[in-house]
C-alpha positions as CSV (number, residue, x, y, z in Angstrom):
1,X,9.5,10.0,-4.9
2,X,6.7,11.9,-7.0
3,X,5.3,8.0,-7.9
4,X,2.0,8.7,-5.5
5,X,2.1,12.3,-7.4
6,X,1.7,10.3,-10.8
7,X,-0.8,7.4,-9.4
8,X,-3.3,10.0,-7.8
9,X,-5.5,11.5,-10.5
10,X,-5.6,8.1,-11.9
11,X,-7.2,6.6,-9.1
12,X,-9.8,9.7,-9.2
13,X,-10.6,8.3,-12.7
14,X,-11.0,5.0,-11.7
15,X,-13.1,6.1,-8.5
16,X,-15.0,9.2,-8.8
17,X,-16.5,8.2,-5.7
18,X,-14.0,10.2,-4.4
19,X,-15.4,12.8,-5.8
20,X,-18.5,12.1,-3.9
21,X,-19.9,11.4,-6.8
22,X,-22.9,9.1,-6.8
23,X,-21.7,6.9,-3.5
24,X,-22.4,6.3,0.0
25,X,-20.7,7.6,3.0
26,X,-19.3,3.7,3.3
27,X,-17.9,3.7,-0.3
28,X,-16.2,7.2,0.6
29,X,-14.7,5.6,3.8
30,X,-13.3,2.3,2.0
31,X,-11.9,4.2,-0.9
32,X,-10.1,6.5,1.0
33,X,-8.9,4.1,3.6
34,X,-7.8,1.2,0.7
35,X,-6.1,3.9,-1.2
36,X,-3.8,5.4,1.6
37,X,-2.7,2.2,2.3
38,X,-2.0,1.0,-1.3
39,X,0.0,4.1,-1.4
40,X,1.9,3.6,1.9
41,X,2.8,0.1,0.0
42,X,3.4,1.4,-3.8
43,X,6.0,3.6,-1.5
44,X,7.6,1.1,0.5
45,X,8.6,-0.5,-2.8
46,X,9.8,2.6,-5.2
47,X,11.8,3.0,-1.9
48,X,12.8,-0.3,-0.6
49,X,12.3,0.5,2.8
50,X,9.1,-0.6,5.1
51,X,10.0,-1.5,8.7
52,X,13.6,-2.8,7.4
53,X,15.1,-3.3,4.1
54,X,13.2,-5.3,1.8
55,X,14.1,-8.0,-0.3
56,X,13.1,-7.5,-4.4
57,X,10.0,-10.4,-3.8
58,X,8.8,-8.2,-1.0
59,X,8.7,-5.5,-3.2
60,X,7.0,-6.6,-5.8
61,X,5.0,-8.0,-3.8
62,X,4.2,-5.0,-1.7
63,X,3.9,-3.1,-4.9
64,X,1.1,-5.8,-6.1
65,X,-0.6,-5.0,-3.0
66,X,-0.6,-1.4,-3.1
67,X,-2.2,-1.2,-6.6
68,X,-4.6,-3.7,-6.4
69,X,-5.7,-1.5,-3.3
70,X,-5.7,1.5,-5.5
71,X,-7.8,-0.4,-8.1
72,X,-11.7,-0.2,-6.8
73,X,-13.5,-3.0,-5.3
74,X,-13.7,-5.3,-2.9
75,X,-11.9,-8.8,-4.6
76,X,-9.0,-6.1,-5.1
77,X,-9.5,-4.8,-2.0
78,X,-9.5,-8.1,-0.3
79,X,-6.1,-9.5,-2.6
80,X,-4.3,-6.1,-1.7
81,X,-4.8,-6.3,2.2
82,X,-3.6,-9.6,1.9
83,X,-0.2,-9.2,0.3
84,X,0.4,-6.0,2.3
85,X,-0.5,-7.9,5.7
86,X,1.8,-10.7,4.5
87,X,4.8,-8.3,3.8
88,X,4.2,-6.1,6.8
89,X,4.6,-9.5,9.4
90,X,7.6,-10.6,7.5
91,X,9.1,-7.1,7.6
92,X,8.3,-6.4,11.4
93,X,9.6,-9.8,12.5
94,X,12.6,-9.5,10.9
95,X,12.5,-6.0,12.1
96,X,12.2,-7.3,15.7
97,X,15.1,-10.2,15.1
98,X,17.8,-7.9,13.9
99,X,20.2,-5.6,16.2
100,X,18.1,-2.3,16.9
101,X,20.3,-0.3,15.2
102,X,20.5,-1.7,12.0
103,X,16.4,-2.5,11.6
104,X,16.3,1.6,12.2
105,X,19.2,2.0,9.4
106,X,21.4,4.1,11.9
């Protein structure tokens, strides 16, 4: 649970543009954005959970995409928004084909 707690002031070391150090209002924008969602993903797989219950190759994939998107740049960036966008459709469509009640967990 405390994985994002770990991950955070490692991700200031990698981007002290965080920090507003020495960056553009842009750079600020993208890091913050790209790092949420890396961590939205590096939770989904500690968890196992996204919009249903993953599979272990959707978690590691998930978890691939969340750190590359918690590494700076824009290859990374690129690579990360990929696997995550690939993982989310899977996950909502199979989401959308199950019974209601057990996509929710109830």
């Amino acid at each position: 649970m405390a994985i994002a707690a770990f991950l955070i002031p490692y991700i200031f070391v990698l981007t002290p543009q965080l920090l507003l150090i020495n960056t553009t209002p842009w750079e600020v924008v993208q890091i913050i954005i790209t790092s949420v969602i890396g961590m939205i993903g590096i939770g989904a797989a500690v968890e196992g959970w996204y919009w249903t219950r993953m599979f272990w190759w959707e978690r590691m994939i998930i978890l691939a995409g969340g750190m590359l998107l918690a590494i700076p740049g824009t290859v990374t960036d690129l690579i990360g928004l990929g696997l995550m966008a690939l993982i989310t459709l899977t996950q909502y469509q199979r989401a959308r084909t199950t019974k209601d009640g057990e996509a929710r967990g109830c």
